[in-house]
N, C-alpha and C positions, 0 to 999 in steps of 0.2 A: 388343544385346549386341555387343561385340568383341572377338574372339579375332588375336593374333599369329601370323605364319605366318613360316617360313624360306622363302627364294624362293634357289635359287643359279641362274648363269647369265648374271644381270645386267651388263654392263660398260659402257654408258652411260644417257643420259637417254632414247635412241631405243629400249633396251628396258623402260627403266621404265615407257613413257609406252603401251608395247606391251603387256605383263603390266596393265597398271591397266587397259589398255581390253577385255582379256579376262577379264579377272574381274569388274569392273561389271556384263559381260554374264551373268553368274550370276543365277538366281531368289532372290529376298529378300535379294541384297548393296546395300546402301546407300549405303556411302561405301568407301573403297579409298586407305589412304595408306603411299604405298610410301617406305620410307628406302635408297637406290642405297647409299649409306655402308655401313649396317649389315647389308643383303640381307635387309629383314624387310618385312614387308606388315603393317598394321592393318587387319582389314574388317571393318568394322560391319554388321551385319547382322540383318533384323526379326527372323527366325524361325535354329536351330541348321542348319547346312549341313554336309555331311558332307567332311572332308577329301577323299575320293574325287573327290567331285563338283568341289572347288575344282580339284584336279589336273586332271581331265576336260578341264577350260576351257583349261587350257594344254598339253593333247594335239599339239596340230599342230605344237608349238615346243619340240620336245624338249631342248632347252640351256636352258630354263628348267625347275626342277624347284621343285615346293613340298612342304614336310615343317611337319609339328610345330615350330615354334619350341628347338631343344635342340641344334642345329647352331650355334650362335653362334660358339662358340669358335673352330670352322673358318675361316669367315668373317672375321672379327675377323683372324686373323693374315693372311690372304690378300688384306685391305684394307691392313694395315699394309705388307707387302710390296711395295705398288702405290705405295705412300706414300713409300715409303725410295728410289724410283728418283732420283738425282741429275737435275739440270737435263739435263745431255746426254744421257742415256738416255732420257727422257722425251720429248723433241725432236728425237730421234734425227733421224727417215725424215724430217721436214721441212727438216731442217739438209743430208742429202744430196739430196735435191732439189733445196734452192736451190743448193747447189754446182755439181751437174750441170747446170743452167740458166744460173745465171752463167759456168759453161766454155764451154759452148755458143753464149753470145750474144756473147763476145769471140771465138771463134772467126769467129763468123758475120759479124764486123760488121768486122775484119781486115781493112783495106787496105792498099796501099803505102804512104802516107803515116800510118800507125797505125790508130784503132781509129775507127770510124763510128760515135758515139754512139747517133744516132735506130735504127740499124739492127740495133744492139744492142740496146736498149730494148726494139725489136719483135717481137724474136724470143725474149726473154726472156718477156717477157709471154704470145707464143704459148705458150713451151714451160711457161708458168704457168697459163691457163686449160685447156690440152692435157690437161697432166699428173692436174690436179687434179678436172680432170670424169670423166677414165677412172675414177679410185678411187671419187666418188662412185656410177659405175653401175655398180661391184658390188656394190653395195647399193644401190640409190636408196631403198628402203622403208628402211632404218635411216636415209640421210642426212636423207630429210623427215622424219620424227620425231624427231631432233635440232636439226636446223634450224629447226623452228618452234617451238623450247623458246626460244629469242630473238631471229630476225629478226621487226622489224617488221611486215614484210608476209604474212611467213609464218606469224606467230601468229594472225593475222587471217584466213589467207587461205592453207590448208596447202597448197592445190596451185600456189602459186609457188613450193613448194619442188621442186615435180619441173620444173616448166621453169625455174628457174635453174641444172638440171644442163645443160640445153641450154643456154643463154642463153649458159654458159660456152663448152662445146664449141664455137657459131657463134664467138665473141671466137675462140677459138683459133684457127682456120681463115680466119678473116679477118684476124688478125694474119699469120698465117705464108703468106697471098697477098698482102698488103699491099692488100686491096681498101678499099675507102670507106676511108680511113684516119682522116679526120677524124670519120664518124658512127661507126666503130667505139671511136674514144678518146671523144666522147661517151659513148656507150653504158655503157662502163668507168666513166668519173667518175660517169654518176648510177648504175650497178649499186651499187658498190664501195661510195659513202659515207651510203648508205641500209643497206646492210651492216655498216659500219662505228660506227653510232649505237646497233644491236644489239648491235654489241661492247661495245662503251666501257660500256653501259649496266650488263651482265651483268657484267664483270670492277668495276666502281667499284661493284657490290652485291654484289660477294665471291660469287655466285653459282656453286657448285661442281658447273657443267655440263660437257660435250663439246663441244669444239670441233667442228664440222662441214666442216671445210676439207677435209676426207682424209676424207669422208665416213662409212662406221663401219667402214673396215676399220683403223684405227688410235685407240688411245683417249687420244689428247690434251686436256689441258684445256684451260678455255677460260682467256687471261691476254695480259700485255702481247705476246707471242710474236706472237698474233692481231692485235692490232692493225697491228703494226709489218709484220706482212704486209699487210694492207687496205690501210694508209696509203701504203706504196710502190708498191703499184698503183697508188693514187688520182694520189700524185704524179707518176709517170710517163704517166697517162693526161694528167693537164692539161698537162703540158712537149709533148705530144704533138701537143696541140688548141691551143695557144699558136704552135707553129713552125711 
């Protein structure tokens, strides 16, 4: 049998993927198929389970909440309102990040004679893998559960998603002492476009995940946005490894 359930609480693939893996662990749940869109759960299940019991399993995680299916309506407008955010709104916190970056790395890179490209570059980049690990580790458990919903490596293999929160942090700190220069721009080109094959993949399949860049404290989708960040990494890491 399966019965429909309301789940509220949801706002990316890092909780969907969290909620399915505590309710599977329920007695006689079968299968578990949650819709993020709609905030409902499908769980098949051998024998009748008592809504109680299904809540029970999401005790620890109180911003997830499950009711009877009759909540819809709620839901429904509270998706549509997610829906209606214009481009900039939606891009907001990533749009002043790279701003504050790119101020930062012409400032930095400011000589008498103009602007030090390499030195701008490098410090952009630090203030890129810097910025973007600190978000990630306030939450690292929501970012690896988002993250492994399309990197490569990470679906195969969920605990490269918590050390590519460090992975980042080292690039950051080694950009911004200017150590090993060349194995840290390494490091970057093969990081970044192994990352970036994950992108392309999930965005050219219309796949309507989270972006995991900002880790899960911001709820970005995933789309060309993504890309066009990886790809500037990538390309700056090889302008880097080239000169």
């Amino acid at each position: 049998m399966t019965h429909t359930y309301q789940i509220t609480g949801m706002t990316c693939t890092g909780c969907l993927a969290k909620v399915e893996s505590l309710l599977k662990k329920v007695p006689n749940v079968k299968q578990v198929d949650i819709s993020l869109t709609e905030g409902t759960a499908d769980i098949t299940m051998a024998k009748h389970i008592a809504t109680k019991d299904l809540q029970l399993a999401l005790a620890d995680y109180p911003k997830y909440q499950l009711s009877e299916a009759h909540t819809h309506h709620a839901v429904v407008e509270q998706n549509d309102q997610a829906e209606n955010k214009s481009w900039l709104q939606t891009y907001k916190p990533i749009l002043f990040i790279g701003t504050y970056l790119f101020a930062i790395a012409l400032i930095a890179g400011k000589t008498s004679d103009g602007i030090n490209g390499l030195t701008a570059m490098r410090i952009f980049m630090s203030g890129f893998f810097l910025a973007f690990s600190f978000f990630k580790l306030l939450d690292i458990q929501g970012f690896a559960d988002s993250y492994s919903m399309y990197d490569l490596v990470a679906k195969r293999f969920k605990g490269w998603a918590y050390v590519y929160v460090f992975v980042e942090l080292a690039l950051g700190l080694l950009y911004a002492t200017d150590l090993l220069p060349k194995l840290t721009s390494g490091i970057t080109f093969a990081v970044m476009s192994i990352s970036l094959v994950g992108v392309v993949q999930s965005v050219l399949n219309k796949r309507q995940i989270k972006c995991a860049c900002l880790g899960a404290v911001f709820n970005l989708p995933m789309s060309t946005v993504t890309i066009i960040e990886d790809g500037l990494m990538i390309i700056m890491s090889l302008i880097m490894l080239l000169i």
